[in-house]
N, C-alpha and C positions, 0 to 999 in steps of 0.2 A: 346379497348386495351390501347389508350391515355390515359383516365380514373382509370382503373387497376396499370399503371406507377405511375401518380398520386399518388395514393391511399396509394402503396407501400412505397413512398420517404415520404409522411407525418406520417405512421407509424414507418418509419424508425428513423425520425427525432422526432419524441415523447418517442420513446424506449431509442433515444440517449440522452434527455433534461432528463428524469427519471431514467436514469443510474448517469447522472453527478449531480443529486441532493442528491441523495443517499449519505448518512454521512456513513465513516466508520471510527470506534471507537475502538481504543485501553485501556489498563488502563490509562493512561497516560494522555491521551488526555480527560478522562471523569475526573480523578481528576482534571486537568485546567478548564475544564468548569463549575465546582462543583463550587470550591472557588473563579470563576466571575459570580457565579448567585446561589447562594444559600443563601436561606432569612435568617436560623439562623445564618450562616458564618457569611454573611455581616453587622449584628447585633453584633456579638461580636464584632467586628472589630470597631464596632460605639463607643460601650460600655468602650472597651480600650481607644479609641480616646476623650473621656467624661473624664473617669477617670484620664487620663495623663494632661488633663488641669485643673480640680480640682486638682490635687498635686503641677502643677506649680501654682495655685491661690493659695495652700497654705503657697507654699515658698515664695510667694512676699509678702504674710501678715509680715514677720519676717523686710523688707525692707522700706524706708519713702516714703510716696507718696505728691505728689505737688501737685498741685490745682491754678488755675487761674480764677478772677474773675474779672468784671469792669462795671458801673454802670453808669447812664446821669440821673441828675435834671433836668426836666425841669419846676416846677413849684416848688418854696420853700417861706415856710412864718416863718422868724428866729424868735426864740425868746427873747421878749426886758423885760427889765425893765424902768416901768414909775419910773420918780423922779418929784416928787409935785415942783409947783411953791414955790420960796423962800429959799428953802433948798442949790442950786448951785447956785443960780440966779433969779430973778424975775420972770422966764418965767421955765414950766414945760418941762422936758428934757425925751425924749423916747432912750433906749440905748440895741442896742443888743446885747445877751449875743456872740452870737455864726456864723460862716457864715460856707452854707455849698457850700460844693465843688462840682460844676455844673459836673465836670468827675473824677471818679475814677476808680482805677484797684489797685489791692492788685496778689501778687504773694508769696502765705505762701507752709513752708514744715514742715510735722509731721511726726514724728516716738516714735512708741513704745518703752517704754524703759523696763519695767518689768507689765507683763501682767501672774504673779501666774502661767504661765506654760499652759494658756489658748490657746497660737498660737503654743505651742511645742507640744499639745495634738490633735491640731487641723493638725498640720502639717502629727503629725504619724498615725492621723486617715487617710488622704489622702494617707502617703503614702502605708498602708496596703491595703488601696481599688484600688490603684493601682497596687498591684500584685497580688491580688483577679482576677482582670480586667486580668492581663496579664495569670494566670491561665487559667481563664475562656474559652479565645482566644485559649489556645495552645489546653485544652481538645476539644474544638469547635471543633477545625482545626481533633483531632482526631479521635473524630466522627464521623466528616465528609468521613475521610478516611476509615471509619469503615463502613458506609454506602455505600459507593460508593464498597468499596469491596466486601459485601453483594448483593447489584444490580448487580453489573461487573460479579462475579462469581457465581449471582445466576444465570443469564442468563446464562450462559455458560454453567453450570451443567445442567439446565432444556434441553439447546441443546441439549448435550451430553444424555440426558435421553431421546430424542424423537427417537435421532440416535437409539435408543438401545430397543425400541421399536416396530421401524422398520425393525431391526436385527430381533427381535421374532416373527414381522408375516411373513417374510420372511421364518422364519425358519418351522413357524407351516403350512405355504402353501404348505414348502417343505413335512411335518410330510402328510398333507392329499393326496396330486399327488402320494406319495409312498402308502398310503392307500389305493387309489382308484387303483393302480395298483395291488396291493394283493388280493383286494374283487375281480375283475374283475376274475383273474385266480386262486379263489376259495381260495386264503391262506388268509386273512381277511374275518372278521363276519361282517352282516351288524349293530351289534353294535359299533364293532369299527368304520366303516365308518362314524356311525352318533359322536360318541365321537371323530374323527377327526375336524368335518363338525363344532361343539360347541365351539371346540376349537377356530378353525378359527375365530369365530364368536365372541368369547367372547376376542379377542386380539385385535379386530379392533377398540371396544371402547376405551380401553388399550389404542392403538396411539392418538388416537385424543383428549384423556385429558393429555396426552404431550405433544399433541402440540397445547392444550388447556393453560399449564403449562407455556411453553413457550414463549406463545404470552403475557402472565399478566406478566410475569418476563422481557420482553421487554419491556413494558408500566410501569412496575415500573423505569424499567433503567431510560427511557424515563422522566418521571416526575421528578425524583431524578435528571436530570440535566436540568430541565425545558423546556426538547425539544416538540413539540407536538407530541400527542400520533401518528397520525395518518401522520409522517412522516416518510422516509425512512432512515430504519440505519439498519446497518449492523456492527458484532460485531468480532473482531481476537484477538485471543488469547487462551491461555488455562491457566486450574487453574495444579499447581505445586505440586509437593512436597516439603518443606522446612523441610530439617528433623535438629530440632534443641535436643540437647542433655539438659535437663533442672533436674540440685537439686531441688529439694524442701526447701529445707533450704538457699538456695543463692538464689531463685527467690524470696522466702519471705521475707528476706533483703531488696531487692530490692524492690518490691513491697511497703511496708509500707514504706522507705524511702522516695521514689521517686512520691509515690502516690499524683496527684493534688488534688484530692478531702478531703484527710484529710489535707493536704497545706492549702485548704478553709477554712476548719472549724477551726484550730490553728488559723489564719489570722481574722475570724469573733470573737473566743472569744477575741482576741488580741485589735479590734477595742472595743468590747463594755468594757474592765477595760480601754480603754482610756477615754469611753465616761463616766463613772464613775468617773475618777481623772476632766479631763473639769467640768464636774457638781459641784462637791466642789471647782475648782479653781472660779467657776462663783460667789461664793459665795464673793468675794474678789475683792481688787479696782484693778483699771487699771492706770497705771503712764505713761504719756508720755509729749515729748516733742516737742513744735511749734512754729516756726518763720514764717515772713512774711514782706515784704518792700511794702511797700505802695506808688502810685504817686496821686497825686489830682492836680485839677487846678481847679480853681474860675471861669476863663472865660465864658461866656454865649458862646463865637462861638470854635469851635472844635482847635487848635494848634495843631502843631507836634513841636515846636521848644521847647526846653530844658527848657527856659526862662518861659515860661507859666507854668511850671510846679513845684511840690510839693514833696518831700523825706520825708519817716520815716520810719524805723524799728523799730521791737520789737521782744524780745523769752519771753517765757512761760513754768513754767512746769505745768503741772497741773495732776488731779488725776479725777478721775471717781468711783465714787462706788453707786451704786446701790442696796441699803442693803434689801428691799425691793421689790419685784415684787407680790406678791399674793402667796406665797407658789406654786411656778412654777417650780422653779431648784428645790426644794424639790422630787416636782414630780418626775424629768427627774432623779435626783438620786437614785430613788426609782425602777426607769424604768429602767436605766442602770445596776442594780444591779437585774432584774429578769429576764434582756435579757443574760446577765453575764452568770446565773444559767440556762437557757434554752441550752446554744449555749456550757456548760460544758454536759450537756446530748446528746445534737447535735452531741458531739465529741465523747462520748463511744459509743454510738449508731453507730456512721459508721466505727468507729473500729471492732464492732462485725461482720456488715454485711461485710464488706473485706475480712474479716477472712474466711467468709462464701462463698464468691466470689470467691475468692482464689483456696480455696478445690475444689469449683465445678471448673474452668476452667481447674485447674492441672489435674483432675480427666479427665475430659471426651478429654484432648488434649491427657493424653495417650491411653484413649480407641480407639481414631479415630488413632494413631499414627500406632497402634496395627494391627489393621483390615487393615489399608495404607499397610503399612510394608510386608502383609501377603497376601496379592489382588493379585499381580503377579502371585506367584504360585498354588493359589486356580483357578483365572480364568482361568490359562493354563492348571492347570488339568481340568475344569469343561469345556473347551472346545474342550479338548482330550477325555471326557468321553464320551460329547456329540457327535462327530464324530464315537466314536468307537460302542454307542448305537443306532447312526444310520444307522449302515452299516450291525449291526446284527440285527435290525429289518427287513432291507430289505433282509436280509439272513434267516427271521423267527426263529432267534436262542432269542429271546427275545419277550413280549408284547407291546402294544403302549404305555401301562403306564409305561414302564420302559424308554420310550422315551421323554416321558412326564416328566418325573420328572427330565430326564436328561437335557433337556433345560429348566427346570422352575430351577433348579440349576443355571445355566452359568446365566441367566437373573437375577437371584440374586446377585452372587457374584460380578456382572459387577456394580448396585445396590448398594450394601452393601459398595462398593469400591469412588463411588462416592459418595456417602450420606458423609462416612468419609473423604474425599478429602474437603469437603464441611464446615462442624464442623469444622474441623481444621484448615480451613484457616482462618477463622473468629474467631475461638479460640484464636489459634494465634497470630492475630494481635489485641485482647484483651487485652492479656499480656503482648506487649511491648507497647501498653499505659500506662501501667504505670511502664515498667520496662524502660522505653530508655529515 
């Protein structure tokens, strides 16, 4: 008996450690856990973070930058001039031209002054790929949410579709116990009995590839928020109706305004006539200007005192041109100029397919809106048909296949009603990516 007590408290005690490990997940709660652990998320996010410090390395190119250097002799052999005996004096005289300075340190600053529009092209190439960058992140981010809405509400429907599975063999066990009561008292044929018995038969496989359906639409959730497949979670919520009223002509507006993806391509042909005007500015000098104070001291042992030491400034302008390279910028202009041409085709091309995107989403948001819209009262009749088909079968005022068709009805429209619940919510949230 001691034993059995036992037994029980550690069952108890395992049922209750497996209950509190169990995650239960709302929408909400799975897009949080999405954009802290989702590998393309966290990537765009890098890719923004890259690009926003290339744009400020491009703005400091326009600003002077300083430099610090400083230096210790320790072995020097100056150079002299011998003077022949006779010429100063009787005796030949060795004379150095120069003494060099055992410590130095130089503190210079340079700034660009006119650079042909080289660092204004470089600057606007950074800051296009920085809002390239920040595009990228937002469509990422609504992906992301497009995905998670996809998982979230495809479990949820697959739920709902197991429920409704189980409704039908509920329903066709009910269809055979009324059959076997007929055959019994001679009002059913033993053919209907056996087209009961197949029925039953052939609906049980029915459930278990829903909640075969099911369990993979869990494990996608699962993977989509990087949980492990084979932990516990449990899912609340349900998918909605949103009934949004939408023009065609004001979403398309919007749409092609507001669309990141053609943002992208404007923003790519935009970088490459930058990278075009850079190429010909490369061809050109560069002017700029440099100062710098200089300290030295002669002593062989280190000082800090003022006294040991040596002052001199100087500024500079000077110029840079490099008219030569190997026919290289030749290249790069040549390149800039059929990336230019690729990235003008890049741009009709996903104008067409928008277009194209477009029609299909509008198209099938109102088919699904349609069948939503129209589900209430189809399943309330298909479920008054089906009560009223089965009350006259049991009354023999009807055949099984007219019972049969009555609940292979209601299992549709229940069906038809989520399948469109399903489309459309994912439709949907399609077209306020790029209308919001």
């Amino acid at each position: 008996m001691k034993r059995i007590i036992i037994s029980a408290v550690v069952l108890f005690l395992a049922a209750g450690q497996l209950a509190a490990e169990k995650r239960v997940l709302n929408f909400e709660s799975c897009m949080k856990a999405a954009e802290e652990k989702n590998r393309d998320y966290k990537i765009a996010r890098a890719d923004l973070a890259i690009a926003e410090a290339q744009y400020i390395k491009a703005l400091g190119e326009f600003g002077p930058s300083m430099s610090l250097s400083a230096g210790f002799s320790p072995l020097y052999k100056p150079s002299v001039v011998e003077i022949p005996a006779g010429i100063l004096g009787p005796t030949p005289l060795s004379v150095p031209l120069a003494t060099q300075p055992s410590y130095s340190m130089r503190v210079s600053v340079s700034q660009p002054l006119f650079t042909f529009g080289r660092l204004f092209y470089n600057y606007r190439i950074a800051d296009e790929a920085y809002s390239i960058a920040s595009l990228s992140h937002k469509m990422a981010k609504e992906k992301l949410k497009l995905d998670i809405i996809s998982a979230f509400y495809g479990a949820i429907i697959s739920k709902d579709l197991y429920r409704i599975n189980e409704e039908s063999l509920k329903r066709t066990n009910d269809y055979l116990n009324i059959t076997k009561q007929k055959y019994e008292s001679g009002e059913a044929s033993k053919f209907d009995l056996l087209r009961a018995e197949v029925e039953v038969a052939n609906t049980r496989p029915e459930l278990k590839k829903a909640k075969t359906r099911y369990d993979l639409a869990m494990k996608n959730l699962k993977s989509s928020l990087s949980i492990p497949l084979d932990g516990e979670v449990e899912i609340e919520g349900k998918a909605e109706y949103e009934k949004l009223e939408i023009v065609y002509g004001d979403i398309r507006k919007a749409y092609f305004e507001n669309n990141d993806e053609r943002k992208i391509a404007e923003k790519l042909k935009a970088i490459n006539t930058y990278k075009k005007r850079m190429a010909y500015a490369n061809l050109l000098p560069t002017i700029g200007i440099e100062g710098g104070i200089n300290y030295y001291s002669y002593e062989t042992d280190f000082h800090t005192e003022k006294e040991y030491w040596n002052t001199s400034w100087d500024v500079a302008i000077g110029l840079k041109w490099e008219f030569f390279d190997s026919f290289k910028n030749i290249a790069e202009i040549k390149l800039a100029g059929a990336e230019k041409e690729k990235h003008d085709l890049i741009e009709e091309k996903t104008k067409d397919r928008l277009e194209m995107n477009l029609e299909n989403l509008y198209s099938s948001l109102n088919e699904s809106k349609d069948i939503i819209e129209a589900a209430d009262k189809i399943i309330e009749q298909a479920e008054e048909g089906y009560k009223i088909a089965k009350e006259n079968y049991i009354n023999g005022l009807i055949k099984s296949i007219d019972l049969l068709d009555a609940e292979l009805a209601l299992m549709k429209a229940k069906i038809n009603y989520l399948d469109a619940l399903y489309k459309y919510t994912i439709t949907l949230q399609e077209l306020k990516n790029f209308i919001e």
